[in-house]
Every structure is written in structure tokens, then in C-alpha cells.
C-alpha positions as CSV (number, residue, x, y, z in Angstrom):
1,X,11.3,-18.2,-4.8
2,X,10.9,-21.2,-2.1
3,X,14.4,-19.9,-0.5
4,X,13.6,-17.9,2.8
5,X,9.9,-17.7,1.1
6,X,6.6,-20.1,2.8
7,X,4.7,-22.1,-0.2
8,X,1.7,-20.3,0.4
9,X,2.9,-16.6,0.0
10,X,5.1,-17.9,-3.8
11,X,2.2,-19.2,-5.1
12,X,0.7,-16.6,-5.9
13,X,3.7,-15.1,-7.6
14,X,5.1,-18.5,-9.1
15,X,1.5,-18.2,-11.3
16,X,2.2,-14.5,-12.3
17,X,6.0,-15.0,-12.6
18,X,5.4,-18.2,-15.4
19,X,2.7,-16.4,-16.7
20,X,4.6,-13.4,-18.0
21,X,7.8,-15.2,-18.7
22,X,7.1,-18.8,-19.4
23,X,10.1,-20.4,-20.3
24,X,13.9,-20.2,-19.9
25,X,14.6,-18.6,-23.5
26,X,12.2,-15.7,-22.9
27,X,13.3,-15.9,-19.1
28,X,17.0,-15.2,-20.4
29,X,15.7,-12.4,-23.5
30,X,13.6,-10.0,-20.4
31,X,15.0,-7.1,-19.2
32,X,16.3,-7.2,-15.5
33,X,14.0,-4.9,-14.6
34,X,11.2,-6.9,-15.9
35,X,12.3,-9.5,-13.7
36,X,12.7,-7.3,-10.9
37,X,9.1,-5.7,-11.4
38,X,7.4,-9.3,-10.9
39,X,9.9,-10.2,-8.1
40,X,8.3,-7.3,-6.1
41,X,6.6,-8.0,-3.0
42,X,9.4,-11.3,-2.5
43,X,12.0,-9.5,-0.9
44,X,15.4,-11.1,-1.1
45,X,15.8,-9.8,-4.6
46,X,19.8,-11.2,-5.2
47,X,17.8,-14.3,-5.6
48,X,15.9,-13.1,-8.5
49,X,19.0,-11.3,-10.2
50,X,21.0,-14.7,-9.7
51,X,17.4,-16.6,-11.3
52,X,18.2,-14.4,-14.2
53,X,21.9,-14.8,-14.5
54,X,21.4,-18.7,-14.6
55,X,18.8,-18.3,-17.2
56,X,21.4,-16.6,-19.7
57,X,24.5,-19.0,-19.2
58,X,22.0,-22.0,-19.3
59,X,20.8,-20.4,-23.1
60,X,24.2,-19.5,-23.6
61,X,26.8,-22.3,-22.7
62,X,24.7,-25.3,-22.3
63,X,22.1,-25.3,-25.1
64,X,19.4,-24.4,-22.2
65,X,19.6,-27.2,-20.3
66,X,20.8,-27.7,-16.8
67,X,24.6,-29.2,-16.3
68,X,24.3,-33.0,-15.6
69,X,27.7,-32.6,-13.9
70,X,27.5,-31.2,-10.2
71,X,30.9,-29.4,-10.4
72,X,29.7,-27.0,-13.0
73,X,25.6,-26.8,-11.4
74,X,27.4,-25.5,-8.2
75,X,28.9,-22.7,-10.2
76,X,25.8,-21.2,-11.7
77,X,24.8,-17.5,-9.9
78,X,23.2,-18.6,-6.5
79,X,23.9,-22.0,-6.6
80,X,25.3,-23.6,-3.3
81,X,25.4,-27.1,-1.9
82,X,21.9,-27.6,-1.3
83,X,20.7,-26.0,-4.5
84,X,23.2,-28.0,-6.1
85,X,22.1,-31.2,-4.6
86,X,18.4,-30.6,-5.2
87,X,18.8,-30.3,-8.7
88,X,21.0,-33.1,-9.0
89,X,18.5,-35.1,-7.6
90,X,15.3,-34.1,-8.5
91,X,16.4,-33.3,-12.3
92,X,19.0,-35.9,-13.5
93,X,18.1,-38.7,-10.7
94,X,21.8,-38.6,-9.4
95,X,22.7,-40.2,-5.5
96,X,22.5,-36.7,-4.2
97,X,21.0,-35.6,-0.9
98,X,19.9,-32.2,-0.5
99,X,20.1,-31.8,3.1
100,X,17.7,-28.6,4.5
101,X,16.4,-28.7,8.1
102,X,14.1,-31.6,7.8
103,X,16.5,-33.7,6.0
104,X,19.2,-33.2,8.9
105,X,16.3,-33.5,11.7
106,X,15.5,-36.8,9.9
107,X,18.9,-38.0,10.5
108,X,19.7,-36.4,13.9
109,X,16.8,-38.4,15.5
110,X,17.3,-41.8,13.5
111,X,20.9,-41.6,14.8
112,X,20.5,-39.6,18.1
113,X,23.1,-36.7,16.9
114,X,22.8,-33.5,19.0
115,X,22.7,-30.4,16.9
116,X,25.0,-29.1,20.3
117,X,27.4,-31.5,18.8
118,X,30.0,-29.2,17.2
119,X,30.6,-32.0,14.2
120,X,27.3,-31.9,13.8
121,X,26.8,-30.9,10.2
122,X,29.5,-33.4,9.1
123,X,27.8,-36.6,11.1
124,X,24.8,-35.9,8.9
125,X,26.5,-35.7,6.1
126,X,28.9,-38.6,6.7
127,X,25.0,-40.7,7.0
128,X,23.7,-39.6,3.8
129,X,27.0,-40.2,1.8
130,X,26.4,-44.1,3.2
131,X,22.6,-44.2,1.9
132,X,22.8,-47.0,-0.9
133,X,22.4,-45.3,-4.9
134,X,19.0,-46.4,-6.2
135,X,17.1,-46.2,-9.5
136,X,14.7,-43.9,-7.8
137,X,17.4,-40.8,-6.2
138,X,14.8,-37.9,-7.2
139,X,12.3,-39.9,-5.3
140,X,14.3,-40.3,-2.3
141,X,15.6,-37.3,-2.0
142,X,12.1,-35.6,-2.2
143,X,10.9,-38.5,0.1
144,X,13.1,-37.6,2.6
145,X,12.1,-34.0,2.7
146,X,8.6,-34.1,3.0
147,X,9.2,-37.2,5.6
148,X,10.6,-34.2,7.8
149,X,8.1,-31.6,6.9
150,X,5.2,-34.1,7.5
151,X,5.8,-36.9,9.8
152,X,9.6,-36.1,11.4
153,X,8.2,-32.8,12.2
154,X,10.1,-29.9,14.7
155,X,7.6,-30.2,17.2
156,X,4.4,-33.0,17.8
157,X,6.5,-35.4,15.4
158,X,4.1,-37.9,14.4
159,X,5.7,-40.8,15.9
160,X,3.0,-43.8,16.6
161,X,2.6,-43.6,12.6
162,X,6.3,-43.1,11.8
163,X,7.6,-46.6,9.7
164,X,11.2,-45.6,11.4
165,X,10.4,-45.5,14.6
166,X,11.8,-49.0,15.5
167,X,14.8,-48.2,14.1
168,X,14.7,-44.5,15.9
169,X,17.0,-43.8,18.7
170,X,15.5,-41.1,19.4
171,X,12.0,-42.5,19.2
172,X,13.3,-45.5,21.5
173,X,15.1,-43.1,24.2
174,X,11.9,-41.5,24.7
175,X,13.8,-38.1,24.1
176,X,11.3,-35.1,25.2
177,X,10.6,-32.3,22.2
178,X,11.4,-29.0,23.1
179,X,9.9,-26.1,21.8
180,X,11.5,-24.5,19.3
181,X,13.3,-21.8,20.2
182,X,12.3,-18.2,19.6
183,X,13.6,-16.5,16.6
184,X,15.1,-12.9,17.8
185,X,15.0,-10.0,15.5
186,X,17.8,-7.1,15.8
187,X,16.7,-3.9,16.2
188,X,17.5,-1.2,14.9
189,X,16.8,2.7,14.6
190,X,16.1,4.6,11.0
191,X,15.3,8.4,9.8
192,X,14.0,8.2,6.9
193,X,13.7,11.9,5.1
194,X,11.5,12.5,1.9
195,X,11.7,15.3,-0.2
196,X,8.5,15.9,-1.7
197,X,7.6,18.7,-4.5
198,X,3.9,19.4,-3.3
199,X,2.7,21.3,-6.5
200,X,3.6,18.2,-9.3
201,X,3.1,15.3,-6.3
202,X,6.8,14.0,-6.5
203,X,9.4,12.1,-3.9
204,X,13.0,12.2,-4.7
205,X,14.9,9.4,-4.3
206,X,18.2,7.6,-4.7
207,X,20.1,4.4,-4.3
208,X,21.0,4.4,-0.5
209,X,24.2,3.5,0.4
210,X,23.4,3.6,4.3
211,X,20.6,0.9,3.8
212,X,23.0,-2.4,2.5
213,X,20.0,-4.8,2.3
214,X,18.3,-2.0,-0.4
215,X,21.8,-0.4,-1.9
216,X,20.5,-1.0,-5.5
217,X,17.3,-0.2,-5.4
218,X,15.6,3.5,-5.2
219,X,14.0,4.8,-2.0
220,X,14.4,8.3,0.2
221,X,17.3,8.8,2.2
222,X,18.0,6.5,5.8
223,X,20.2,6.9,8.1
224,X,21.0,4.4,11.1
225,X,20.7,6.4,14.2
226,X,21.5,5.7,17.9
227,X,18.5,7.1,19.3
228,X,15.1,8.4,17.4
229,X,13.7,9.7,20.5
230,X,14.1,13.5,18.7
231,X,11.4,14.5,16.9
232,X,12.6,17.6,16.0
233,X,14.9,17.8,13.4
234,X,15.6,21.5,11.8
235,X,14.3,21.9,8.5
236,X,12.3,19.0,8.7
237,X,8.7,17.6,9.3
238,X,7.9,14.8,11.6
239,X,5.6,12.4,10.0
240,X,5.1,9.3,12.1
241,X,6.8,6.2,13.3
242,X,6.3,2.8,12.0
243,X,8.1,-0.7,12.1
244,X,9.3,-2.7,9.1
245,X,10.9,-5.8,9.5
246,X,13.3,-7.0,6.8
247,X,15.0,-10.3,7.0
248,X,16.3,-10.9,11.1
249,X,16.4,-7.0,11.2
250,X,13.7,-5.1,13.2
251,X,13.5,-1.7,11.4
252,X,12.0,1.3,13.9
253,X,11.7,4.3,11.6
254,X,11.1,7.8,12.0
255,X,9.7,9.2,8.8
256,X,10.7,13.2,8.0
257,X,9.7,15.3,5.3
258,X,9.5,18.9,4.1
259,X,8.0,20.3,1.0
260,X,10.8,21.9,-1.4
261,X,11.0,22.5,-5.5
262,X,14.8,21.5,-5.2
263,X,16.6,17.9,-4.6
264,X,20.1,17.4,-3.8
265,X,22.2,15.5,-6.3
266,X,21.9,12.0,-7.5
267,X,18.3,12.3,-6.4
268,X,15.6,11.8,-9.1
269,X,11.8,13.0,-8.8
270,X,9.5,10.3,-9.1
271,X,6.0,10.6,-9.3
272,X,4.1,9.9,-5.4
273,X,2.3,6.9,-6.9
274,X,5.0,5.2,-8.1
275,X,4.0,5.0,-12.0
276,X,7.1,6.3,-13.6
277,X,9.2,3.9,-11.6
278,X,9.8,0.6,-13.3
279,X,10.8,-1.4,-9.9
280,X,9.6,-0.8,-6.6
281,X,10.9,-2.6,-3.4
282,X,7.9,-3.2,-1.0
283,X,10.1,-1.2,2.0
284,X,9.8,2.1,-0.7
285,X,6.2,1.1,-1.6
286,X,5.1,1.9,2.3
287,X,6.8,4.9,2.5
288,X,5.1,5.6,-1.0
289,X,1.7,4.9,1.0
290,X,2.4,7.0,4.3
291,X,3.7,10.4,2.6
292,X,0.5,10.2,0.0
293,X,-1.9,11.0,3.1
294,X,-0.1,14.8,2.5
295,X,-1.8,15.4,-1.0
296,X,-5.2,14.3,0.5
């Protein structure tokens, strides 16, 4: 849940999440759509899908519990390098670094490595394979994590406390912070069309192929569009325009609708509040929200 996710916005989730499926037998038993249906609100769902995956080989091949060797942990659903190494680490105590952005900022001021420095990535890593194999490896490797988060931090690193700093050369060169940079969303243009039976309250919808990020999951239909400057579409009613922001893409929609008893195919009625739908991806759920202010 932590990947691409903030602490405080899991939480809340983690406790509903454990609370409904408490362990990794009844994790691997649920239904995807169970899974799915307490993912909601996340975003990123592959992650949850590969969460579920794991659960099932882990009951499956390995007695439910995790791999001790890193060769066959790297090859569970969703696993890469860093996953790989946390787990490593933090679950069987193995001399494995897991390095995310405050483990390589760590290491990139100790050493004074540029991140401009096209071998970047493999200086850091060439440091970490050096560090010395301890009795303590979960320890360290979580150590060194929140050591970036806290104290090594991106900007107003807390250097006059820092037990490193002598050893810094990036401390010692009296190298000024930068801002971080700003993070730049792509934009991009959507109509959205509902079709909404008005007498039973209903939206069609349908897996949208135009819409990768939300291919497997139900919503109206989108379409990327140059320019959504026209309001006036034939056969169709303008609703209003809202932004929605998914991953590093900035979504500015246009939502249409018109009233009809008919749907086209591969559409399915659902009811406007969502109940007879088991999973509902938060993008859908707004749309949900905006066309309901017709039945009032």
C-alpha cells in the first residue's frame, strides 16, 4: 500500500484492509473482487491484484511463508529490486540494502555523487554492496531509511545533529540545498459521455479501452480529445467540466450525458448509486457523484 501511497492516507486502509482479511490464508481464499472493493480509494490497483497473486503462490508453493532465497522473492507478482531487498532485509535479516530515495540521498551526500552523474545509480550501489554484513541487517537497512526520511532530509537536512557529518563530503564542502524541483503533471483532454436511463436511475458503463490506467475497471465511455473547447456535441448534453488527476496525468474533462432507455453493446446498467456494483474506482465514483445532481 506504502508504494506511490503517503503513511498517513494507508493507515486508514491498512486497519480496514487487516481487519477484513487478517491473514495470508484468508488473504489467498478472498475473491479478487473482495480485494479490489477494500483497495478502493488507493488508486494504483495492479498493486493490489499483484498483493493477491503473492498471497496464493506463498499458500501454494511455499507452505505460506515468504522465500528466504532472493532469486525466487524477486519473482513473486510485483516484486522488483527494492521490494525484494526490503524483504530480504527486514524479514530474514539478510546483508541486503533496499535502496529508495532516502537511502541513495544518504549515500550521495556521504560520498559527494551527483545524481547528474550518468553512473549514478550504480556508484550507490557499488557503496552499499561494500557495507560490512552484521548480525543486525533488518536493523540497518531500516536504519538507513528513516536516517534519510528524518535527519538526511531533501531539503533543511538536519545537519549540526547528524553523527555523519564529519565523515560527510557533502556536509564538509558546504554544498548549498536546492529546492526540490517541481513535479510537472501532463495534461490532457477527456469527454466523458454517460448514458443514463432517468425513469429506473441507471448509468451504463463498460471497461474503457481508451482510458489504459482504468482498462479493467467499469466506468462511462472517454475519449482523449485534442481540444474540449466544444460544448456542443449532437445528441448530447453538456454537464460540466472538472479536473482529476491520476498518477503524473492531469485529467481536464468534459462530462456529457443524455437520457435514453437504450445502451450500446458491451455496456451494462448499473444502478446511479453504485450498489449493484461490487468494485468502484474513485475516478468512476466522482462521475457517480456529478451525474446524481440530475435525479434531484
Amino acid at each position: 500500500m506504502l508504494q506511490q501511497t503517503q503513511v498517513k492516507t494507508v493507515i486508514p486502509y491498512f486497519t480496514k484492509f487487516v481487519k477484513k482479511i487478517p491473514n495470508l490464508k484468508s488473504l489467498s481464499t478472498s475473491n479478487e473482487k473482495k480485494v479490489l472493493k477494500l483497495w478502493e480509494g488507493l488508486g494504483y490497483y495492479r498493486r493490489a491484484r499483484n498483493l493477491h497473486k503473492t498471497a496464493k503462490i506463498l499458500i501454494k508453493n511455499y507452505n505460506g511463508k515468504l522465500p528466504k532465497k532472493f532469486a525466487e522473492i524477486i519473482k513473486l507478482p510485483g516484486v522488483g529490486e527494492y521490494t525484494a531487498n526490503s524483504l530480504s532485509a527486514l524479514a530474514h535479516n539478510k546483508a541486503c540494502i533496499p535502496v529508495d530515495g532516502n537511502v541513495k540521498r544518504v549515500f550521495s551526500r556521504l560520498f559527494l555523487i551527483y545524481e547528474s552523474n550518468k553512473n549514478f545509480h550504480k556508484e550507490v550501489k557499488k557503496i552499499t554492496n561494500k557495507l560490512p554484513n552484521t548480525n543486525r541487517n533488518a536493523d540497518l537497512a531500516e536504519a538507513l531509511m528513516e536516517f534519510g526520511a528524518t535527519v538526511c532530509k531533501p531539503k533543511n537536512p538536519l545537519c549540526g545533529i547528524c553523527n555523519l557529518k564529519n565523515y560527510c563530503k557533502f556536509y564538509n564542502k558546504k554544498i548549498y540545498i536546492s529546492a526540490k524541483k517541481k513535479y510537472y503533471f501532463k495534461e490532457k483532454k477527456y469527454n466523458i459521455y454517460c448514458y443514463l436511463n432517468k425513469k429506473n436511475k441507471k448509468i451504463a458503463l463498460t471497461k474503457n479501452k481508451n482510458l489504459s490506467f482504468l482498462a479493467n475497471f467499469k466506468m462511462p465511455e472517454a475519449q482523449m480529445v485534442i481540444s474540449n473547447n466544444n460544448l456542443k456535441i449532437k445528441g448530447w448534453n453538456y454537464l460540466c467540466n472538472y479536473k482529476n488527476n491520476i498518477s503524473n496525468i492531469k485529467m481536464n474533462i468534459n462530462l456529457f450525458y443524455k437520457f435514453t432507455k437504450n445502451k450500446p453493446k458491451k455496456f451494462t446498467w448499473h444502478s446511479i448509486d453504485g450498489s449493484n456494483v461490487t468494485f468502484i474506482p474513485s475516478f468512476t465514483k466522482k462521475i457517480f457523484k456529478k451525474v446524481k445532481k440530475l435525479y434531484v
